[in-house]
N, C-alpha and C positions, 0 to 999 in steps of 0.2 A: 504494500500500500504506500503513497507517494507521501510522504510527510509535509504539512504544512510550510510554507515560504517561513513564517516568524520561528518554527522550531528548528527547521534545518539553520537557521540563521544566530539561534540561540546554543546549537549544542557543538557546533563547530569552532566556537572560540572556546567551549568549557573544554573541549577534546585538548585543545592547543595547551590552556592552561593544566589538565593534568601532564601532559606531558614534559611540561616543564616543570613542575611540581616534580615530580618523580628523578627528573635528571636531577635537580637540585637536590636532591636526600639519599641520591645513591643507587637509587631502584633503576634496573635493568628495562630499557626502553627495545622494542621491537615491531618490525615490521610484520602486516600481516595481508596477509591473499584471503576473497572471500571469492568462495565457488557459488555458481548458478544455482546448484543442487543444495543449499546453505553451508555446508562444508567450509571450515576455516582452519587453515594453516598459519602459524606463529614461526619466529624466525627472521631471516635476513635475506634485503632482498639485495640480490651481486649485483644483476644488470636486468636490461633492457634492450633487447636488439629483434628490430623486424620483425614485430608480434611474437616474442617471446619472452616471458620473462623465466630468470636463472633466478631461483630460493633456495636457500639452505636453512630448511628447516629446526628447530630445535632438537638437538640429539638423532642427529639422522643424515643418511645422505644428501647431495643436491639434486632438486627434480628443476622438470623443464618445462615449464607450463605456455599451452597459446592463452593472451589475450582472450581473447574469444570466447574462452569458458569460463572468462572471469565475470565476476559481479561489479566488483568496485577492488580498492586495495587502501592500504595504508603506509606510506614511507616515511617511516617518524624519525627514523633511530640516527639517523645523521643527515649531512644538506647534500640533495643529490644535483647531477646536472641530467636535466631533460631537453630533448629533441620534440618535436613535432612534425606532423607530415606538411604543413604551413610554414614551417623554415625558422619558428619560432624557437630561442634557448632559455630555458628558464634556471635558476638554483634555488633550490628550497625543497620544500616539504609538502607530502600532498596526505589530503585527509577522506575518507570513505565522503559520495552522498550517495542519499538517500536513492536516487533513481539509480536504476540499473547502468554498466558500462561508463560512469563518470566518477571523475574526483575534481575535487577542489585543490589545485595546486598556489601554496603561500611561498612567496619570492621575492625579493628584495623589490619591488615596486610594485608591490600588491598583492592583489591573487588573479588567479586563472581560473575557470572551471574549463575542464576537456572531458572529451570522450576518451575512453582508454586504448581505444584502438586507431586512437590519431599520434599516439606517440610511439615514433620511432627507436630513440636510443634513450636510454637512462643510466646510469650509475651514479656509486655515491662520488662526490667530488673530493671526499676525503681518505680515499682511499689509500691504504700501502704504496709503497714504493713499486712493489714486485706484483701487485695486485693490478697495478693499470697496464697491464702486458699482456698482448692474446697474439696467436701464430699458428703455426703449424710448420711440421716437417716433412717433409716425403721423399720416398726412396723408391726405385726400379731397374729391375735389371733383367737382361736377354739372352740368353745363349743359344748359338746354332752348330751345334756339333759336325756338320756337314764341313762350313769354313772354319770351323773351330774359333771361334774368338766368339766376346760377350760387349755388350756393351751398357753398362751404367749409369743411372742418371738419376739425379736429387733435386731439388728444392727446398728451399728453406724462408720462411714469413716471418720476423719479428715484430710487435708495431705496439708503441707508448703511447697513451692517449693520456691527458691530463689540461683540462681547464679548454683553452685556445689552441693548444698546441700539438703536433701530431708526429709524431718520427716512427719511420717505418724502415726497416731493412728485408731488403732481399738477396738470396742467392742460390743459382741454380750453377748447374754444369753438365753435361754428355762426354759420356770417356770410353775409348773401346779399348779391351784389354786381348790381346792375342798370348801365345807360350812365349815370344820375347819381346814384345813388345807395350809400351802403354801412352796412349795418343790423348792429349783437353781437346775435343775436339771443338767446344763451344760451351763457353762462360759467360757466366755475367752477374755482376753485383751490383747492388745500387741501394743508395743511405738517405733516404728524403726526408725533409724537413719540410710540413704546412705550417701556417698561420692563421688562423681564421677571423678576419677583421670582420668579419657576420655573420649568420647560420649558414651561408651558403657560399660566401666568395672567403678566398684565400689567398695568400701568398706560397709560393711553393720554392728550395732553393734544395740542388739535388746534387749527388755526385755519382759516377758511375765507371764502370769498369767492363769492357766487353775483351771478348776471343771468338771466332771464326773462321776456321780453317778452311772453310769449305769456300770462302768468299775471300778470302786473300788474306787476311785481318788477322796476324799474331797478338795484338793489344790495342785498343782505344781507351783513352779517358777522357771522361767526359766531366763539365762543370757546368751545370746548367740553372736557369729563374725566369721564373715569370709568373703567371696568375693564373687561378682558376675557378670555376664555380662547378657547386655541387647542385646539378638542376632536377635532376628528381631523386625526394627522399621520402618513399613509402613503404609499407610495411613488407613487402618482399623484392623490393627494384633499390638499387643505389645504382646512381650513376651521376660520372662528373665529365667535364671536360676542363684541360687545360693548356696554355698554350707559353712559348716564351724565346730566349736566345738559349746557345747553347756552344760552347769553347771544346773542343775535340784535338788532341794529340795521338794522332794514328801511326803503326808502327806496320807495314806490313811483312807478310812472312817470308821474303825477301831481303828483309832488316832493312828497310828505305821509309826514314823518319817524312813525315807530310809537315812537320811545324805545327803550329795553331789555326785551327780552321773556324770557321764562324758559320751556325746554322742556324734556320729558324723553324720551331717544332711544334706541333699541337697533336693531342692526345685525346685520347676519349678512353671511358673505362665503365665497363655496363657489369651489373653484379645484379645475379637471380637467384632469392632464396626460396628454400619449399621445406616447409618445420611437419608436413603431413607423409605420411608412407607414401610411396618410398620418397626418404629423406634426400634431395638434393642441392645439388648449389653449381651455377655459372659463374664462372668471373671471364670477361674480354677485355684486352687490352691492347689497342693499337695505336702507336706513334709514329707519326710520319715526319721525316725532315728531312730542310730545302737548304744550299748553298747556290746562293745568288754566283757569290765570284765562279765556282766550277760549274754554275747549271746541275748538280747533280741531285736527285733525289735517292732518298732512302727508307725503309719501313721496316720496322719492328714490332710483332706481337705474336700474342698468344691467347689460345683459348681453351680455357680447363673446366673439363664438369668434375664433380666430386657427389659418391655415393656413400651414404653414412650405412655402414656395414655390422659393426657393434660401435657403442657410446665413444667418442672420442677417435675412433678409426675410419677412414674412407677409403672406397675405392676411387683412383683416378685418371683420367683419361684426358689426356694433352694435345694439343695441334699448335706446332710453332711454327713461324714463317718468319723470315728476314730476307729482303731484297734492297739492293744495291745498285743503282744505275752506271755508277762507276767506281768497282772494285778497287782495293788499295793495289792488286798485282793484276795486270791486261792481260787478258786470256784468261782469268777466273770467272767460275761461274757467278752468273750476279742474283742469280735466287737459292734461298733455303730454304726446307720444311721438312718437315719431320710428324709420327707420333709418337707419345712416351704414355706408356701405362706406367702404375705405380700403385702405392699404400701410403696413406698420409695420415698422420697424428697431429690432433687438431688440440691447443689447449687455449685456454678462455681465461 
């Protein structure tokens, strides 16, 4: 039954004040999840990401709940930062109403009420050190006994999230291994740094390291900035685009230095989540770049699904591509692609 305007408006500050009441004497303050079915879980809530919220219950494992079969919730126990699918960041605290699917979110410039299945991302903002870290690892490897040799291939996701601020690391590699022989056939690392001057635009400054054999390319390093915006953020889509300069010191596999090259690059990156059986996820990522002085163009990306296999494990299934209009050595081929299967451990 919907509760009157004057008593919802009467028991949401007495809420406010026991819980502060309580911080102040000691007593244990906690988040809580209230199910459709009236079912209420007490505990802590980790995050919020693309209709899911992560709880850790009291004395018990973490479960992984959709939005969707929630009623309303409560985030008392510390100041969290909230996303919205409206591009909205809020910090504060949010308290149950009375109607189904909404809370009243309390913020340093007021309050919000939302629906709960317009919020994208949450966590608490005061989190650990080692706590604002989520990634994954992945590994795969091939062997064909006919030509006898294998070949191995990784990836790896690091990414700190805290306040404005965003640093992510990656790194992959393809290595074929024969009875005397072992080949990098194709690397790459990259250390990015955002800034987020709004919900949705940022500043981005990266650095980066490539290898490709197969295109001429013993080493690149790369220094690159510019800007980007995150234009759709909904409960199972992220994607952004961005664009900027880019400083290149290329080595080919010839040992013939190129100097400092000047490009200009834009990017786009489309990410598709599915939290229902079977559990999966898209990520795309393509960047294209132009050198005015050589006319040359270049393109880098990849496209990976991932299958949640047991809790924390995926299956995954890769497609890479790199083209090159003008290889670092003439006569190399100027396109790559490939597929890589694998197993990735995913931690939050």
């Amino acid at each position: 039954m919907r509760l009157p305007f004057l008593y919802r408006t009467k028991i949401i500050p007495l809420c406010i004040l026991l819980f502060i009441c309580a911080n102040m004497y000691g007593q244990p303050v906690f988040d809580t999840i209230f199910f459709k079915d009236g079912s209420i879980v007490v505990g802590k809530i980790k995050k919020v990401k693309l209709g899911v919220v992560t709880f850790d219950p009291a004395n018990t494992n973490d479960i992984n709940v959709q939005l969707r079969v929630l009623k309303t919730m409560a985030a008392v126990r510390t100041v969290f930062r909230i996303e919205t699918i409206t591009g909205n960041v809020y910090y504060g605290n949010m308290i149950p109403e009375a109607d189904t699917n909404y809370v009243t979110v309390f913020h340093e410039k007021g309050s919000a009420r939302l629906h709960l299945q317009a919020i994208t991302v949450m966590y608490p903002s005061g989190n650990s050190f080692w706590q604002r870290f989520t990634g994954n690892l992945g590994l795969g490897y091939n062997y064909t006994r006919s030509s006898n040799f294998g070949r191995l291939n990784f990836d790896a996701t690091v990414t700190y999230t805290y306040l404005k601020e965003q640093v992510t690391f990656y790194g992959s590699g393809i290595y074929t291994i024969t009875d005397s022989s072992f080949s990098r056939d194709n690397e790459k690392v990259n250390l990015k740094f955002n800034h987020y001057f709004t919900p949705t635009w940022f500043g981005t400054v990266f650095l980066q390291y490539q290898r490709n054999l197969e295109l001429g390319l013993e080493r690149r390093y790369q220094e690159g900035l510019g800007i980007g915006n995150k234009f759709i953020t909904t409960k199972y889509v992220y994607a952004w685009v961005r664009s900027g300069v880019v400083f290149n010191q290329e080595r080919s596999s010839e040992n013939v230095n190129s100097g400092t090259l000047t490009e200009l690059f834009g990017q786009l990156d489309f990410n598709f989540f599915r939290f229902t059986k079977p559990k999966v996820d898209l990520a795309m990522a393509q960047t294209v770049y132009y050198n005015p002085a050589q006319n040359r163009l270049r393109n880098d990306g990849n496209t990976k699904v991932n299958w949640e296999a047991v809790k924390n494990f995926k299956l995954s299934l890769e497609f890479y591509n790199n083209y090159d209009s003008k290889p670092p050595v003439e006569g190399s081929s100027n396109l790559d692609y490939g597929i890589l299967f694998g197993v990735s451990y995913f931690f939050y």
